[in-house]
C-alpha positions in Angstrom: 6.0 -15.3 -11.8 4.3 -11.9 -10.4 6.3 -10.9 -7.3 4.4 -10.4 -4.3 4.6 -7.1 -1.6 2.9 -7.0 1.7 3.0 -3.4 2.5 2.1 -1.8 5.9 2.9 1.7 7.6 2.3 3.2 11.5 0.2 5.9 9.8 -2.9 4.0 9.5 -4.9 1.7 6.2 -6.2 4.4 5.0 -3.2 7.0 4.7 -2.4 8.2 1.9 1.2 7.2 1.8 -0.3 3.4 2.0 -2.1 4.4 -1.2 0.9 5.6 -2.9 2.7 2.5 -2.4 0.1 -0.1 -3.3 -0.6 2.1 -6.5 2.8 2.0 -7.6 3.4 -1.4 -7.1 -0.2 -2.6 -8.7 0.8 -0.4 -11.8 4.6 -1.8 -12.4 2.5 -5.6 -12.1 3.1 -6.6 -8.7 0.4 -8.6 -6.5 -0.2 -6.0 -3.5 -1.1 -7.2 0.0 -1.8 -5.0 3.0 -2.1 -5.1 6.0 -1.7 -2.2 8.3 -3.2 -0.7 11.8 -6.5 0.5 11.9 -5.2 4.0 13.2 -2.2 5.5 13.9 0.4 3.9 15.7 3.5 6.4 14.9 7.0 5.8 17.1 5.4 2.7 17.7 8.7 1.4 17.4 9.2 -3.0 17.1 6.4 -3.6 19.6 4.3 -6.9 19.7 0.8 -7.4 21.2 0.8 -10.3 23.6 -1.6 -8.8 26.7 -4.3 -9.1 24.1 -5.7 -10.6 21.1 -5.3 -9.2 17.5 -8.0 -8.3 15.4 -7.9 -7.9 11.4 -10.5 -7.1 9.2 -10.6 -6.8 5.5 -11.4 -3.3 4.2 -12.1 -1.7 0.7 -10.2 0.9 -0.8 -12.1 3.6 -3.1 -10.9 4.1 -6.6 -9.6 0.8 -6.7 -9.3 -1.1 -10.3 -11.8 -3.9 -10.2 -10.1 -7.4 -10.5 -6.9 -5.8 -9.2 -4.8 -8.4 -7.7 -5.3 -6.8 -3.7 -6.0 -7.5 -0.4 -7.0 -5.0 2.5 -6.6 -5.8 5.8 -7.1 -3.3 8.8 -5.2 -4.8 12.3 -6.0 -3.6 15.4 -2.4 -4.3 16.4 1.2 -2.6 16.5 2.8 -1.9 12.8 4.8 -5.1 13.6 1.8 -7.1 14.3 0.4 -6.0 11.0 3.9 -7.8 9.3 3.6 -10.6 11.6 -0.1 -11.5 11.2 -0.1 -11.2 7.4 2.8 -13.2 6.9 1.6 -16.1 9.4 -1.9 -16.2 8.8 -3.5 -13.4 6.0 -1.5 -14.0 2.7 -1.9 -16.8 1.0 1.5 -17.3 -0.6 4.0 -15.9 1.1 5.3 -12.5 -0.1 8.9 -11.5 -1.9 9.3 -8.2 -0.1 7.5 -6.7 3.1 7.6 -2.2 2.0 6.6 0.2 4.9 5.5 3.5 4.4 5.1 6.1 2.6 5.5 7.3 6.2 4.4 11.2 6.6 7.9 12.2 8.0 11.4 11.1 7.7 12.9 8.2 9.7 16.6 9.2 10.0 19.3 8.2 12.7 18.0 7.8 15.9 14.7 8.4 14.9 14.9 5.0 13.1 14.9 3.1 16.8 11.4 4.5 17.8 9.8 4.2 13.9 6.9 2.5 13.8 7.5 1.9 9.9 11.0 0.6 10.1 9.5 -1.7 13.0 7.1 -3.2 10.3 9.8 -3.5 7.9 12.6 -5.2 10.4 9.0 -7.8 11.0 9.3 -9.2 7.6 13.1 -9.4 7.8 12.9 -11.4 11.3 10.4 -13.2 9.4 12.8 -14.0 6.4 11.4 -11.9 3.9 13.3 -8.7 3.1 12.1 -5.4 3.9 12.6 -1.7 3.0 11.0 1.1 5.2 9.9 4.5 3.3 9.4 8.2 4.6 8.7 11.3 2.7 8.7 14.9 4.6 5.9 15.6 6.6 3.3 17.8 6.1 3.7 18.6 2.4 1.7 17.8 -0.9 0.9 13.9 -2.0 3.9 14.4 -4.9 6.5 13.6 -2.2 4.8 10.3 -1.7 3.9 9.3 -5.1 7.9 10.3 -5.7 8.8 8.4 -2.7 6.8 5.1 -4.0 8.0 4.9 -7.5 11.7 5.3 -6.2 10.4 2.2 -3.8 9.5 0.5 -6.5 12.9 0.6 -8.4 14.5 -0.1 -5.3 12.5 -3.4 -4.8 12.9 -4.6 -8.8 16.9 -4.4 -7.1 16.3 -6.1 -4.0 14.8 -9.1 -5.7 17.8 -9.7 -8.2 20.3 -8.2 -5.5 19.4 -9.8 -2.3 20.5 -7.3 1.2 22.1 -9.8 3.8 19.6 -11.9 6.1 17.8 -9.6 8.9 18.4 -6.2 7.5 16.0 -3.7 5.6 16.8 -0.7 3.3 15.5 2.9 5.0 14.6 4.8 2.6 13.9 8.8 2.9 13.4 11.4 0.1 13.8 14.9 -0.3 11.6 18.1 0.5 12.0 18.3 -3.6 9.4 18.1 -6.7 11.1 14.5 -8.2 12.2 16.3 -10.8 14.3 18.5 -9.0 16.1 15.7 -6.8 19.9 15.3 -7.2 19.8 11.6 -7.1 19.9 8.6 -4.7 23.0 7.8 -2.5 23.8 6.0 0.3 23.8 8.0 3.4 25.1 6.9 6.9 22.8 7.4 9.6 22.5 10.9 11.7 23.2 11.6 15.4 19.7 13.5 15.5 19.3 15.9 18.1 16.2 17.9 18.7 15.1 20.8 21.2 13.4 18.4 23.3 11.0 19.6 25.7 7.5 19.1 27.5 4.5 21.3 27.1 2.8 20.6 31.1 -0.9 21.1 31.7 -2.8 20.1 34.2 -4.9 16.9 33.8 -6.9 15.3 36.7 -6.9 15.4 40.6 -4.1 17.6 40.3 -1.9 15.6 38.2 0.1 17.1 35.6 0.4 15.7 32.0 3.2 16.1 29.5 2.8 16.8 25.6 6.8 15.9 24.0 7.5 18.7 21.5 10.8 19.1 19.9 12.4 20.5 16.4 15.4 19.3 14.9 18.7 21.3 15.4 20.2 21.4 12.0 23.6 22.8 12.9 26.5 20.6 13.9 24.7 17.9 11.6 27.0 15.3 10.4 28.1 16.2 6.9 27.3 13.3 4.5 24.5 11.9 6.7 21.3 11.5 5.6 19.8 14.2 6.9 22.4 16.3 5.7 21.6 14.3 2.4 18.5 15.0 2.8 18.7 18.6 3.2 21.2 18.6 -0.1 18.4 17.5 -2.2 19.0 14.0 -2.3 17.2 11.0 -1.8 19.1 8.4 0.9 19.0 5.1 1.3 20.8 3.5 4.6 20.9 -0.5 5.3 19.8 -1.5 8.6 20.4 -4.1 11.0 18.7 -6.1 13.9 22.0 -6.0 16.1 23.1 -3.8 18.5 26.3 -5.1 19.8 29.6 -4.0 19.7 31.9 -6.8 19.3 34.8 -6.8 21.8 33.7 -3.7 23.3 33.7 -5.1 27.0 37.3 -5.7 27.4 38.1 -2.9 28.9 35.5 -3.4 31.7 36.1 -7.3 31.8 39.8 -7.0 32.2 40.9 -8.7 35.2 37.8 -9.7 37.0 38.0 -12.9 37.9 
């Protein structure tokens, strides 16, 4: 049977990273569907439209192989939507495997919690289907992606014969690196991430002010064998993520005896 992907990003249906994935998946003889949101909807995070109604809209992709076995949808909803929608109501047959990305930067540590492309991902595992997010560095040429999609691919072949537990997705980042050049993949632990967070102010309306967040990541004091300390090695890092939060047991010190 030909294994099915939904893919989807926050970067928008017509980013290039998209295009990576669905081309490496069409060529290793996978049935592609996407859906994904009509613009950019970076550090969109797990958000759901429910104020609103969702639109999708089938689109055509240039350059694509006629008879190809895809299907193009734009949503004018959240990354998560995109998952949600597809899944639910778009694809016909339910997919194997929901991939996010190529996202144009990488989602490591805390980043993850505000990524719009892990959100999508974390959709199809709350949906039951398992899910891997992937990010390449921003703002270099389309090799990191096209890398950063074939090493998806191998990945998925793995997931399907090697199921990850129920509700979790692979995060998957690659290196600043030509592929030939990268040390290898490895499983990295997720970074504390800190940045030189700021605000650039301006002045907006009736003498409001408006904020613009800006921020670079502080590379010392990074956690050695994290991924972005992976990352930075020249490896490519894969981390498994989870839907829970909690800390088992960690209240007993503040329950202990109330009454």
């Amino acid at each position: 049977m030909i294994p099915h992907v939904l893919l989807s990003n926050d970067d928008g249906v017509f980013a290039p990273g998209l295009r990576a994935l669905a081309d490496a998946f069409l060529a290793d003889g996978w049935r592609v569907s996407v859906c994904a949101p009509e613009s950019e909807r970076s550090a969109a995070s797990h958000s759901i439209t429910i104020r609103h109604p969702i639109v999708a809209a089938a689109r055509a992709w240039e350059g694509v192989v006629e008879g190809a076995p895809l299907a193009v949808w734009a949503c004018s909803g959240t990354p998560a939507d995109c998952v949600k929608v597809a899944i639910l109501k778009l694809c016909n047959a339910r997919p194997d495997l929901v991939v996010s990305g190529v996202n144009n930067g990488w989602n490591l540590g805390t980043d993850v919690h505000y990524s719009g492309t892990v959100g999508a991902a974390m959709e199809g595992a709350f949906e039951g289907v398992p899910g891997m997010a992937v990010s390449a560095p921003a703002r270099v040429d389309a090799s990191r992606s096209v890398f950063a999609a074939a090493c998806a691919v191998r990945l998925a072949r793995r997931m399907l014969a090697r199921p990850i537990p129920p509700r979790t997705v692979l995060s998957l980042n690659v290196p600043d690196r030509d592929g030939r050049d990268v040390l290898g993949l490895v499983e990295a632990p997720m970074t504390p991430i800190r940045y030189t967070d700021d605000y650039d102010e301006m002045t907006h309306s009736r003498s409001r002010s408006a904020y613009w967040l800006k921020g670079e990541i502080i590379e010392e004091g990074r956690l050695p064998g994290g991924d972005l300390d992976r990352l930075l090695a020249g490896y490519a890092t894969v981390t498994l993520l989870g839907w829970d939060l909690t800390l088992p047991g960690g209240c007993k010190e503040i329950l202990q005896d109330m009454i």
